[in-house]
N, C-alpha and C positions, 0 to 999 in steps of 0.2 A: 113814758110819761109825756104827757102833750104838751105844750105851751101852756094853752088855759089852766090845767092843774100844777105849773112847773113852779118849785117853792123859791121866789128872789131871793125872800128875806137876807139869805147866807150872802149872797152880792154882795151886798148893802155894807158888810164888814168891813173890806179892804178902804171904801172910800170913806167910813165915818173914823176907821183907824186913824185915816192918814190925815181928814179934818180935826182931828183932836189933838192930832201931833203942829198943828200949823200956830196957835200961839204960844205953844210953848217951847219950839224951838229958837223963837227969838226975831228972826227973820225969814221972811221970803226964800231968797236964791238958799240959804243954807239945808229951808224945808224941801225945795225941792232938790238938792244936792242929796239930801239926805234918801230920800222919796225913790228916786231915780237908783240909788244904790242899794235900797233894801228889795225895789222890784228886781234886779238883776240877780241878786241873792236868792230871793222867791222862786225866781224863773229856771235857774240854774239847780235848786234842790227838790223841784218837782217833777225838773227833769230825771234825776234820781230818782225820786219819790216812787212815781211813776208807773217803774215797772216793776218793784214790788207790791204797787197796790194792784195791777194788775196780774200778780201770782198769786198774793191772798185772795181778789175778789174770785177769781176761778178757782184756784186750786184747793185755797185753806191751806195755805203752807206759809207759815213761819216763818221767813228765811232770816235767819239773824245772820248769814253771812254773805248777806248783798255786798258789804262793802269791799270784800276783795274785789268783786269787778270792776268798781269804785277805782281804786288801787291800780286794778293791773290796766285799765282806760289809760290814767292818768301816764304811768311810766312806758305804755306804747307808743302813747302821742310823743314823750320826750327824744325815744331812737326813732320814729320817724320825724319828728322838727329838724330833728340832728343833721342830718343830711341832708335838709333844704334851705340850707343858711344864706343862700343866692336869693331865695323866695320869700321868707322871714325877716332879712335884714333891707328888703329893699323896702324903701318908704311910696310905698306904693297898693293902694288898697287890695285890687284887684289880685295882686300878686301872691300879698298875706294868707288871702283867701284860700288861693289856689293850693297854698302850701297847707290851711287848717283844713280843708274838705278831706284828703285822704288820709291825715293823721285821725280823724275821726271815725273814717270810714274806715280806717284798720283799725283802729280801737273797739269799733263796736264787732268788727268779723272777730277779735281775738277772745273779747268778753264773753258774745256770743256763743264760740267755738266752748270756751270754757263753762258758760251755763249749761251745755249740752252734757259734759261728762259728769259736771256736778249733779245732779238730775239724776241722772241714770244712776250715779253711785253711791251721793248720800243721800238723797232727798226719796227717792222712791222707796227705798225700802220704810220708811216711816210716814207713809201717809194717813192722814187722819188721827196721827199720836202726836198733839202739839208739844208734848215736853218734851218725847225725842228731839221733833224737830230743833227744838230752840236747842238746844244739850250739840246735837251733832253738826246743827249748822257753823255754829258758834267755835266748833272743833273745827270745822273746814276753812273757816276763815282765816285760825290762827295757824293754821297748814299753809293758806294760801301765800297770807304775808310772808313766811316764811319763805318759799320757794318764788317769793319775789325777791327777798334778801340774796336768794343765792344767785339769781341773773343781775341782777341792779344792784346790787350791794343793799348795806343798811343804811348811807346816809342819805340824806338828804340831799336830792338835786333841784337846781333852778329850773324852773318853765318862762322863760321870758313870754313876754306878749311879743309878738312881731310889731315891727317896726309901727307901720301905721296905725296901729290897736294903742300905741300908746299915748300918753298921756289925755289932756279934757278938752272937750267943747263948750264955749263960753253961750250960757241964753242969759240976757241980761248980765247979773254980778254971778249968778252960777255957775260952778264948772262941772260938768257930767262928762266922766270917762268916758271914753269911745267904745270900750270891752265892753263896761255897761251897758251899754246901748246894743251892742252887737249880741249879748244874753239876753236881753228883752226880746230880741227878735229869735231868734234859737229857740227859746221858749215857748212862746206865741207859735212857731210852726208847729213844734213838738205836738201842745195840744191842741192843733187843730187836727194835725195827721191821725192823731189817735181818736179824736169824738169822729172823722170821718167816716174811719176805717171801724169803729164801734155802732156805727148810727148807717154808715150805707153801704157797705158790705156785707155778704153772704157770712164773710170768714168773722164779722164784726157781731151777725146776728147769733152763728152759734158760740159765741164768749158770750153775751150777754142771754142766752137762753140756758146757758149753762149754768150760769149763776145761780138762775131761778131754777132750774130743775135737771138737774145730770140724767137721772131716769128717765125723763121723755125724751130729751135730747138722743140717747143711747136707745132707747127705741124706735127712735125713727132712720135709726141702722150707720150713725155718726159714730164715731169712732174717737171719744172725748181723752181719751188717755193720750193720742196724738197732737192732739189740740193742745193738752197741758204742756207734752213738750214744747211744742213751738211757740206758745204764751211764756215759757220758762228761759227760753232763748233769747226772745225778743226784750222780755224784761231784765235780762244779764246784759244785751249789749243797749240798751238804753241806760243802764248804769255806768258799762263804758264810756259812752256819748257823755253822760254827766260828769264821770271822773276828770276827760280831756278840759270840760268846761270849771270844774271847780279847781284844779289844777293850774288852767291858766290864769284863775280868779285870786288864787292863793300867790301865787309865781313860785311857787315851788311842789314837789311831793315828796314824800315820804309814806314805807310801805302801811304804817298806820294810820293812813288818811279816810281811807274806807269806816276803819273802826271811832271813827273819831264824828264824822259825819252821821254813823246809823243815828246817834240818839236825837237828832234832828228830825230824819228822816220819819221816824217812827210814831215824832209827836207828832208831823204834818198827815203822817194815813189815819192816827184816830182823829185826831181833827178832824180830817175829812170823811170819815165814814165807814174805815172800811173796806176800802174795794172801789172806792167811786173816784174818777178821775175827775170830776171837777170840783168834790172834795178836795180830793189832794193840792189841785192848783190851787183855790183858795186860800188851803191853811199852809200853802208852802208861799203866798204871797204874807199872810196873815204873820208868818212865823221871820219869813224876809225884813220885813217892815218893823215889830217889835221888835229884832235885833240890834237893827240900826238906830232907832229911834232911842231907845235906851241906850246904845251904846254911848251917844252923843248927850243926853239927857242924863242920866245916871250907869256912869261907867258899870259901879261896885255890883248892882242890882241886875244886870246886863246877862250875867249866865243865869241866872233865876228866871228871867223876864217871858219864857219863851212857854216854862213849866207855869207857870204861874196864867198863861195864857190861855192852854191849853184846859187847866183846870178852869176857867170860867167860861170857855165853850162846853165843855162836858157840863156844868152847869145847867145851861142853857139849854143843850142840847146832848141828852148822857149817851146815843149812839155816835155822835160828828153831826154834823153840820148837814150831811147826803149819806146815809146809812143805806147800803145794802139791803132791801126788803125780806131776802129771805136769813139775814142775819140776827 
């Protein structure tokens, strides 16, 4: 899709959201308090989002059990922090850093690792039967958590923020968390790496030709069942990645985090379309923002706020907002 034919309108959502939200929060610093914490929400659940919109928009799979890597992200990051309490406890940016880059980057190699045998063991044998899918993923999930109870136990641990991630930054009477801000940017890379790697690479061109047509693609001698795995892989440890971040966003996990998070997740891909990654960031900004806002505005109405959202996009637009053309 070109520029000249490329559809805004869907833009246009996130900033008339959040003008609509501005007198009736009351004040200023509290809108943007508010603003600033429902984009870190956003940013951090489409980093989830993500990569199972990128398993359904290639594969057509179902995965209702994205959230164990959700899950097992989060409780990797906490025995790797564990051991860096010289690096987390110092109040020192740079430092914090050093210590969340490889809790990360093992979270996402372990997720990874583990999208790889899921694939192979439950997901393959039911392709193109979505009720399987849904039925046995949903089974591996409740597998998964479990055999996370047996290394981690079943309760509940703390994820503290390292030192200098905590508390806020004063703009004006506003205080915006520093973690906030540090998942704003997390986010922002996330989908930038991904429209890159979808828009100017080789490996970018056959995932989005794939979509449109697996038969040509496969006839011009590509080898698309390969592709799936490693689309399948990459979207398990990008779940990872989001586990480590909504973990630290929560300050705690537990092995039902993952399950707790999909129904989020799920309203933010049909929002978005389906398979379309800047779908998905939109309605995981879209779904970010309605939480918060509501939360502050009408607590009671606040878990409704998000379904109720979603049903006035589909409304509007009954594929999402960026539908998939051959869907």
């Amino acid at each position: 899709m070109t520029s000249s034919t490329f559809d805004w309108k869907p833009l246009a959502l996130v900033p008339v959201l959040a003008l609509i939200a501005l007198p009736l929060t009351g004040s200023a610093s509290t809108w943007l308090t508010l603003t600033v914490a429902g984009l870190a929400m956003g940013m951090i659940v489409f980093i989830i989002a993500s990569g199972l919109t990128l398993v359904f928009g290639l594969m057509d799979v179902l995965n209702f059990g994205h959230g164990v890597f959700i899950a097992l992200g989060a409780f990797v990051a906490t025995s790797v922090l564990a051991g860096m309490g010289a690096y987390t406890g110092a109040d020192n940016l740079w430092l914090n850093l050093m210590a969340l880059l490889p809790a990360m980057l093992v979270a996402m190699a372990v997720a990874g690792a583990l999208g790889l045998v899921f694939e192979r063991l439950i997901v393959r044998p039911v392709y193109g039967q979505h009720l399987k899918q849904i039925l046995i993923t949903m089974g591996g999930m409740i597998i998964g958590e479990e055999l996370i109870k047996v290394v981690w136990g079943p309760e509940q641990i703390p994820l503290p923020l390292p030192e200098a991630l905590r508390g806020s930054l004063l703009f004006g009477e506003a205080a915006v968390e520093k973690y906030r801000l540090l998942a704003v940017l997390v986010g922002a890379l996330v989908f930038a790496a991904m429209v890159w790697v979808l828009n100017r690479t080789k490996v970018g061109l056959l995932v989005r030709a794939g979509v449109q047509d697996r038969e040509m693609v496969e006839s011009l001698g590509y080898r698309i069942s390969r592709l799936f795995v490693g689309v399948f892989v990459v979207g398990s440890a990008l779940a990872g990645l989001g586990g480590v971040m909504w973990g630290l966003y929560q300050q705690t996990v537990i092995p039902q985090m993952g399950a707790q998070v999909n129904v989020l997740i799920f309203i933010v891909i049909i929002i978005g379309g389906l398979g379309s990654t800047t779908g998905a960031l939109i309605g995981a900004l879209l779904v970010g923002l309605m939480a918060n806002y509501t939360g502050f505005l009408a607590p009671k109405v606040a878990l409704f706020s998000n379904i109720a959202l979603m049903v006035a996009i589909l409304l509007w637009r009954p594929r999402g907002v960026y539908p998939v053309t051959s869907r």
